[in-house]
N, C-alpha and C positions, 0 to 999 in steps of 0.2 A: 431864471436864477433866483436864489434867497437873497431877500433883501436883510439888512442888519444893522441896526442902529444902537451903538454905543454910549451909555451915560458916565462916567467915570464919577465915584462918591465925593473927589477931591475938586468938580466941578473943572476939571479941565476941557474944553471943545474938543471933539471928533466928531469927523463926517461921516455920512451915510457910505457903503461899501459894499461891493458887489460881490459875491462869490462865484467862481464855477461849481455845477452840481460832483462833488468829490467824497471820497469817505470822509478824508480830513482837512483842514485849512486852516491858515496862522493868520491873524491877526496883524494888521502892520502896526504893529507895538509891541517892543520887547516886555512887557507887563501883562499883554493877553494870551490867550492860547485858546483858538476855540477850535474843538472837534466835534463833526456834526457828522451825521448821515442821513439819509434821505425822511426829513419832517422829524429829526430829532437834533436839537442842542446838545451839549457838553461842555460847561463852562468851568472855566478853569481859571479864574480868578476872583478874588472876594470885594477887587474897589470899584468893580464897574456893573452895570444891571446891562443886560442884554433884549431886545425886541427882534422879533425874529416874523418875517414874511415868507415861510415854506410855503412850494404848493404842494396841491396836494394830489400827487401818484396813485390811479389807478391802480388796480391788483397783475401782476405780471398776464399775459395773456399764453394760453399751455400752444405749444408749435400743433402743427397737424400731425409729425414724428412722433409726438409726444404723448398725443391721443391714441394714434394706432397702435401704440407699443403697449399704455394701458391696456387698450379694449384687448390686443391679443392677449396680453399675459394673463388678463382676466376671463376668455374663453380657452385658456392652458388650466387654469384654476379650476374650472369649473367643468372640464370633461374629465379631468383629472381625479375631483373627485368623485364621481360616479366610480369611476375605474376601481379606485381603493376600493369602495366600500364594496365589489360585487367583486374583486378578487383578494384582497388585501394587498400589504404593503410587498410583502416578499414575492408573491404570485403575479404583483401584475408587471407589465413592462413600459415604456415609454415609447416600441410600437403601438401599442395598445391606445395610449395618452394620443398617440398625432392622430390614429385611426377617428377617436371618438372628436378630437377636435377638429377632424378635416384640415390636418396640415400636415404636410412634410417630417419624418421625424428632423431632419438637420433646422428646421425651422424651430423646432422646441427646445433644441439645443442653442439657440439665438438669445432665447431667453433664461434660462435654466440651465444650470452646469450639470446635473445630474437628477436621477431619479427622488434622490434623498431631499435633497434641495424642494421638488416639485410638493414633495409627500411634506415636509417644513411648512410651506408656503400655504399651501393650502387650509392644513390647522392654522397657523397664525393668523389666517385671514379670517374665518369663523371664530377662534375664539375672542378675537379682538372685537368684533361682531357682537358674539353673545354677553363679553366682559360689559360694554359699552351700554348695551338695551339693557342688563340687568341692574348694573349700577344705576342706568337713569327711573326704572320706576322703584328700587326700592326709595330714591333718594325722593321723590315724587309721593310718596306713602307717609302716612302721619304716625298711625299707632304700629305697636310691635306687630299686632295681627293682621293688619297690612302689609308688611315690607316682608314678613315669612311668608303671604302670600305671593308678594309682589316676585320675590325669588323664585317659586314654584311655576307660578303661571306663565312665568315669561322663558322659565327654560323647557318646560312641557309645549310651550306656544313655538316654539325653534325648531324642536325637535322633530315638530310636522313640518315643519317649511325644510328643515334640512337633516332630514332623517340622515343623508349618505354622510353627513361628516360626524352624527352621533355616532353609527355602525362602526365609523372607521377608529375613536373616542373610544368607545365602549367595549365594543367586540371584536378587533386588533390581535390576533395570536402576541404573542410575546414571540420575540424575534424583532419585533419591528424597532424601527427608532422610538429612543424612550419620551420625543418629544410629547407624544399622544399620552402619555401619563403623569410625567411627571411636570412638565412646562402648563397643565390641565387645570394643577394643584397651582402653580403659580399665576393664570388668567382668574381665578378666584378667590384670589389675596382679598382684592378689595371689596368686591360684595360680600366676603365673610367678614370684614372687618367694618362695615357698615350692621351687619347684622349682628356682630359680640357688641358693638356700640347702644342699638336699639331694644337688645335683650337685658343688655346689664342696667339701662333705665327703669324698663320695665322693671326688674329684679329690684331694684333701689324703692319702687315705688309699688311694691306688694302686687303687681298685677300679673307677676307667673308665679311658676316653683323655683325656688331659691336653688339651681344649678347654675355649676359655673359657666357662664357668657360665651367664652368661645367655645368648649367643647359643645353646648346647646345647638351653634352656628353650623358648627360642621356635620354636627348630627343628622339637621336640616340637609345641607349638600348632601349628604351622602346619603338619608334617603328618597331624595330627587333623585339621585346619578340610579338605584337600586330600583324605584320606580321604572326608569326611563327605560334600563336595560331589559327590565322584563318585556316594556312594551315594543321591545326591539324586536325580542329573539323571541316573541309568538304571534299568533294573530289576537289584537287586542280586540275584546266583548265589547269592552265598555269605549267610549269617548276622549279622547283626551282631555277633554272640560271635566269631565266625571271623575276622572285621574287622580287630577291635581285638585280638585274639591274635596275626593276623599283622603288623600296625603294631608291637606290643610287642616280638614276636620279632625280626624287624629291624634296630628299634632297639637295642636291648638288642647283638644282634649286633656293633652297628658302634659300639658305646661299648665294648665287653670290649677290655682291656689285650690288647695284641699279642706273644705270649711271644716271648721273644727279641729283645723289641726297645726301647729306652729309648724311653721317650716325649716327646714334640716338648712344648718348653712354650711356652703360651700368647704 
């Protein structure tokens, strides 16, 4: 139990008081009100100071249910996405989906209400994925030519680890659910708005060509996304280290300030 000792400012005596562990609990005095929950206070009145003895709670432990239900839904996920990418969305079925996961199709429906649902889930899961690793190294990068690279390499470095959910991204007939398009544009809200942020510095501080911030950003994305797709749909010569070095250099290229010459503003 929280121990709890009351000082009131007007020096009146109260004793030490025990609580059971609850969301909320009153005070035996019409003048307090204290709501707590587990190792957190909430004090509700201004004449008394509060000391508080919570222990302190462990992190909930996951059931063994609760494991298996992961680990399956995450091998539903992941045979799943083979499937898209080697039939597409329209083409393939959710016999297909239990075949490659070695399960029951009624067992895939335990988890997933539908086809649609599976083909959601799957995107959502990579691009929260790729959202996450992107964000963290550009935020990890100092200058601008870092963090357009940082952008580059790490969605060029995905794209071999997880080529089947780029194909399914990329090269998707139309038909499909518009998640793969247009929810694509919403997973890179925030690494483009990290990169209009580090461009318009630069910009401020003479060190690109004086274009506007976010169209620069996106320009960026989209020729990564244009890159990637070629490396999809052939067999690629070159490396994907060579790739994304020569997309950087490039770039980089045709952003360096033009000596001798003032630059055009936005």
């Amino acid at each position: 139990m929280p121990l709890l000792l009351c000082a009131f400012s007007d020096e009146r005596n109260f004793n030490f008081s025990h609580f059971r562990k609850s969301s909320t609990a009153s005070f035996l005095h019409k003048q307090l009100d204290i709501a707590f929950s587990l190792g957190k206070l909430t004090i509700q009145s201004k004449n008394c100071t509060i000391w508080s003895s919570m222990p302190t709670l462990a992190k909930p432990v996951r059931s063994k249910k609760q494991v298996v239900f992961e680990f399956r839904r995450s091998e539903i996920i992941t045979a799943a996405r083979k499937v898209f990418a080697e039939k597409g969305y329209i083409a393939a079925t959710v016999d297909e989906i239990a075949a490659r996961a070695e399960l029951a199709k009624g067992t895939i429906y335990v988890y997933f209400e539908s086809k649609e649902q599976i083909y959601t889930a799957v995107l959502a899961n990579d691009l929260e994925t790729l959202r996450r690793l992107t964000v963290e190294k550009i935020t990890a990068a100092s200058t601008v030519h870092e963090k357009i690279s940082a952008y580059i390499q790490t969605r060029f470095e995905y794209c071999e680890e997880r080529r089947d959910f780029f194909r399914i991204m990329y090269i998707e007939p139309s038909g499909s659910p518009v998640l793969s398009k247009a929810k694509a544009r919403e997973w890179l809200r925030e690494p483009i708005r990290l990169l209009t942020l580090a461009i318009d510095s630069a910009i401020s501080a003479n060190q690109i060509r004086h274009w506007p911030a976010e169209v620069l950003a996106w320009t960026v994305a989209d020729l990564t996304t244009g890159a990637l797709q070629r490396r999809l749909a052939t067999i690629p010569t070159n490396t994907a280290g060579e790739d994304s070095e020569f997309l950087i250099d490039f770039l980089y290229s045709a952003l360096r300030p033009q000596q001798g010459k003032s630059e055009r503003t936005p």
